[in-house]
MIDOSE-1310 file (N, C-alpha, C; in nm, 2 decimals, decimal comma, always signed):
residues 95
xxxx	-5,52/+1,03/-2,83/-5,44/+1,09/-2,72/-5,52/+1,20/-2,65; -5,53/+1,19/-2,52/-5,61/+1,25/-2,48/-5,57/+1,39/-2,42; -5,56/+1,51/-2,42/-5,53/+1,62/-2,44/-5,52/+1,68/-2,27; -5,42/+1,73/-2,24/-5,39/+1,74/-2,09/-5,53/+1,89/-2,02
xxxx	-5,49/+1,88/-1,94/-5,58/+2,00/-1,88/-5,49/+2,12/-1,84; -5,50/+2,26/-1,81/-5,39/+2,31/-1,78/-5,35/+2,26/-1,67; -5,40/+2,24/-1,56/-5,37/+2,24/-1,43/-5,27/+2,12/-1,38; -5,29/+2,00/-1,54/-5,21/+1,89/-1,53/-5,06/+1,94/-1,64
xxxx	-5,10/+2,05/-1,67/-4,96/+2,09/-1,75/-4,88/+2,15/-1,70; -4,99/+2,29/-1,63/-4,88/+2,32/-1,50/-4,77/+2,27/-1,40; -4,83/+2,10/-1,32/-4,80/+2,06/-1,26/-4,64/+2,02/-1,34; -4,72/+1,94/-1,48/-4,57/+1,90/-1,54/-4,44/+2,04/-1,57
xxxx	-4,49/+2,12/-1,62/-4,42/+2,26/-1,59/-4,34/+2,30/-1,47; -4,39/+2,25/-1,41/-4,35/+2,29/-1,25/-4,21/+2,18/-1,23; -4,25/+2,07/-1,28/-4,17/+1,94/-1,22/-4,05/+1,94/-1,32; -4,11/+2,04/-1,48/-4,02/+2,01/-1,53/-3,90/+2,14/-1,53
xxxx	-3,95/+2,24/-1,38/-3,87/+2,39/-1,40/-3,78/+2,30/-1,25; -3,84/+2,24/-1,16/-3,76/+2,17/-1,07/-3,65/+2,10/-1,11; -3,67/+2,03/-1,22/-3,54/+1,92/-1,31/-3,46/+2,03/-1,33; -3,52/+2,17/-1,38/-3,40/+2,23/-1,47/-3,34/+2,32/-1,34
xxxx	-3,36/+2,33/-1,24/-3,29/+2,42/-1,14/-3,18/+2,33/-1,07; -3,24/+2,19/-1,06/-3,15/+2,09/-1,02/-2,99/+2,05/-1,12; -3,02/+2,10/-1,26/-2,93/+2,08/-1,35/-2,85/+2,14/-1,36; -2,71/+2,16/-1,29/-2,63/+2,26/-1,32/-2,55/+2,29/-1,43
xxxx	-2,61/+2,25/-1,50/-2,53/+2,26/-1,65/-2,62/+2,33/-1,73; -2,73/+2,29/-1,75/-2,86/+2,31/-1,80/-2,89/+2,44/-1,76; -2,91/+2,45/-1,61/-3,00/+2,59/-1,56/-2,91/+2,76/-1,66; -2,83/+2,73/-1,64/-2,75/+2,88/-1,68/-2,80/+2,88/-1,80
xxxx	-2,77/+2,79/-1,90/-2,87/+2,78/-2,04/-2,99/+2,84/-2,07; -3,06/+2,77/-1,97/-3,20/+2,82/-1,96/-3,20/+2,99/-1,92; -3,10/+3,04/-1,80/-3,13/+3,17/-1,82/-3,08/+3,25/-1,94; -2,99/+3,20/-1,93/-2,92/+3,33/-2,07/-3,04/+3,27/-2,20
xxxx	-3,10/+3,17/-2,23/-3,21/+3,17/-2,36/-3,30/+3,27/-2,33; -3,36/+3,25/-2,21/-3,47/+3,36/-2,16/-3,51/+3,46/-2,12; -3,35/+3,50/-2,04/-3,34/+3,61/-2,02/-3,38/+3,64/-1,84; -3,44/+3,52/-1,76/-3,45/+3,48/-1,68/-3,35/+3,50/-1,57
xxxx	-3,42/+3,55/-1,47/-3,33/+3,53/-1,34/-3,31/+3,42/-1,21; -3,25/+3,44/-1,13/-3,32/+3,29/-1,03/-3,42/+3,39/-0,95; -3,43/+3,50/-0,95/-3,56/+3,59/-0,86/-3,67/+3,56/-0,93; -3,66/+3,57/-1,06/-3,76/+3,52/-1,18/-3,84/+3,37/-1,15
xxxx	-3,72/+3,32/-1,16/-3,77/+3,17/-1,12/-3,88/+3,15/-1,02; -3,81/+3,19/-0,89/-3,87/+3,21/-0,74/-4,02/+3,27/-0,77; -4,05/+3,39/-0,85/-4,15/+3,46/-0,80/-4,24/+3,41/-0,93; -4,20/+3,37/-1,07/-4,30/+3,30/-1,13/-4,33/+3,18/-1,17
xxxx	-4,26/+3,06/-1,06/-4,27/+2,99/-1,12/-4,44/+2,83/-1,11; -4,56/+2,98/-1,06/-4,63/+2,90/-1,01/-4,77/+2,97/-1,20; -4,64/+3,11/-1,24/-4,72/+3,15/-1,38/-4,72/+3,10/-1,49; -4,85/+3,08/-1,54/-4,87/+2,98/-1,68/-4,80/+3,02/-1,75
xxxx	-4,79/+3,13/-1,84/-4,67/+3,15/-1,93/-4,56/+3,17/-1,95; -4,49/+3,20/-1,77/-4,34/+3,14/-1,74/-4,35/+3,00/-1,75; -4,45/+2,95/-1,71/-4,38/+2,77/-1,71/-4,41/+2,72/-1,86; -4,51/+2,79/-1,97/-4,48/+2,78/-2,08/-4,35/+2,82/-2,16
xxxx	-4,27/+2,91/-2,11/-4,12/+2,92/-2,17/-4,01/+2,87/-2,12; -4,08/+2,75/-1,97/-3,96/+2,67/-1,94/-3,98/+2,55/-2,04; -4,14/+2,48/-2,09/-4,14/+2,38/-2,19/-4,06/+2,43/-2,32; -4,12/+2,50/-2,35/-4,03/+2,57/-2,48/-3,89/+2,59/-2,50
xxxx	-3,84/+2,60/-2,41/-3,70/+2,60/-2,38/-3,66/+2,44/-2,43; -3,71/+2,34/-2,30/-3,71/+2,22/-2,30/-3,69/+2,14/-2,46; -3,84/+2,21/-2,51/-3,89/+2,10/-2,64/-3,76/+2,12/-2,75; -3,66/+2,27/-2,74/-3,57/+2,29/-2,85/-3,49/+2,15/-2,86
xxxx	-3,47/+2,03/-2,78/-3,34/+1,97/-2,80/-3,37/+1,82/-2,70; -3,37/+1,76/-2,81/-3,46/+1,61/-2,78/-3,37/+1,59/-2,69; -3,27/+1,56/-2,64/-3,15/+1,52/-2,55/-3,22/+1,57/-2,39; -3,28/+1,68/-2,35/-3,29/+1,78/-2,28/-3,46/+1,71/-2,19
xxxx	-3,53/+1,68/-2,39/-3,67/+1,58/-2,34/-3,66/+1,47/-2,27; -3,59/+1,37/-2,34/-3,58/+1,28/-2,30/-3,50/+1,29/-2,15; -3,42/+1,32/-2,10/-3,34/+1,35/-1,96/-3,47/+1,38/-1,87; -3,54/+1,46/-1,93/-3,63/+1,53/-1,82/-3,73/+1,43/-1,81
xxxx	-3,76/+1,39/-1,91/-3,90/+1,21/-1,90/-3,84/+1,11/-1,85; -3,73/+1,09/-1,85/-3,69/+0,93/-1,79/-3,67/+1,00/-1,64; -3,65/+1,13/-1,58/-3,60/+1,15/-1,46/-3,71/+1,16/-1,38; -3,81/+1,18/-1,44/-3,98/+1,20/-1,39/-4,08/+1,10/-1,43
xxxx	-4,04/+1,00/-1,53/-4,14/+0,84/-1,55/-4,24/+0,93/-1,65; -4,20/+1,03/-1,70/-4,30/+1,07/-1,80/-4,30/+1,01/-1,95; -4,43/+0,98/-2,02/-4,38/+0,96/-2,17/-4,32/+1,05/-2,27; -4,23/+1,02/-2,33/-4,16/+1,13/-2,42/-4,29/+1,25/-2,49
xxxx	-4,41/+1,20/-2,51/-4,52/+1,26/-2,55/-4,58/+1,43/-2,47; -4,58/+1,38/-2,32/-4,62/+1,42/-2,23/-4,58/+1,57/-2,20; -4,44/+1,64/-2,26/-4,42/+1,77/-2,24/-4,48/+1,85/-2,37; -4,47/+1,81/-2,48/-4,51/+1,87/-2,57/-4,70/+1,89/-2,55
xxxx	-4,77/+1,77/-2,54/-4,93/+1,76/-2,49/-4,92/+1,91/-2,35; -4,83/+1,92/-2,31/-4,85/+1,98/-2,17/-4,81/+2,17/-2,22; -4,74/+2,19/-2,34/-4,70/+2,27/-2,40/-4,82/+2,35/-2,45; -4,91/+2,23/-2,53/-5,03/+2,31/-2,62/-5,12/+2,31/-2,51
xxxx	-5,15/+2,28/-2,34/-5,26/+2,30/-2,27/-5,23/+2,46/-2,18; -5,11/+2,50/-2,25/-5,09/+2,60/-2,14/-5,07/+2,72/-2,24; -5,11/+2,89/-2,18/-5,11/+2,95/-2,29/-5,00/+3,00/-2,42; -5,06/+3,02/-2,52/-4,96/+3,00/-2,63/-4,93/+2,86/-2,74
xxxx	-5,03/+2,78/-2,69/-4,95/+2,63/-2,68/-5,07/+2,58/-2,76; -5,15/+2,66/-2,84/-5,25/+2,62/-2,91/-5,20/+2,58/-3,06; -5,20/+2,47/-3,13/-5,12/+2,46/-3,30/-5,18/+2,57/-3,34; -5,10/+2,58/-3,41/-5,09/+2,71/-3,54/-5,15/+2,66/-3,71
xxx	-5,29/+2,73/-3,70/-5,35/+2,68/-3,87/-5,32/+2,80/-3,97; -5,24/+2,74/-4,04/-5,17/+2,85/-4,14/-5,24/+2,83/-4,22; -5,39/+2,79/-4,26/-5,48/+2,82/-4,40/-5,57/+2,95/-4,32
């Protein structure tokens, strides 16, 4: 599996903060988890580690992945790969 680049994670970041503003069920979720405003949205949604806490948001609840990959032709794979290219998103070696 070949490991995304940021700028291809961002993009998915981006497509995947557009799905969630479109969702009116979903978006209010998203702010009350994050604490997020829609001014928030507006003014960072072009920054790596706001679009890293809209993946994160995302990755809690496979129902939410899957919605967002079939609505965009992504592979179920493709937000998580896009999670570890953006900062924060490095695995974690607990030895």
């Amino acid at each position: 599996m070949t490991p995304l680049t940021q700028d291809s994670a961002e993009v998915l970041a981006i497509e995947a903060l557009s799905w969630l503003v479109g969702n009116d069920d979903l978006l209010p979720v998203f702010l009350g988890a994050t604490g997020a405003t829609e001014g928030d949205i507006r003014q960072r949604a072009k920054d790596p580690e706001f679009l890293a806490s809209v993946l994160d948001f995302l990755l809690m609840d496979d129902a939410w992945i899957q919605a967002f990959c079939a609505s965009e032709d992504y592979g179920p794979d493709f937000p998580v790969r896009a999670r570890a290219a953006l900062p924060g998103g490095a695995d974690v070696n607990w030895t």
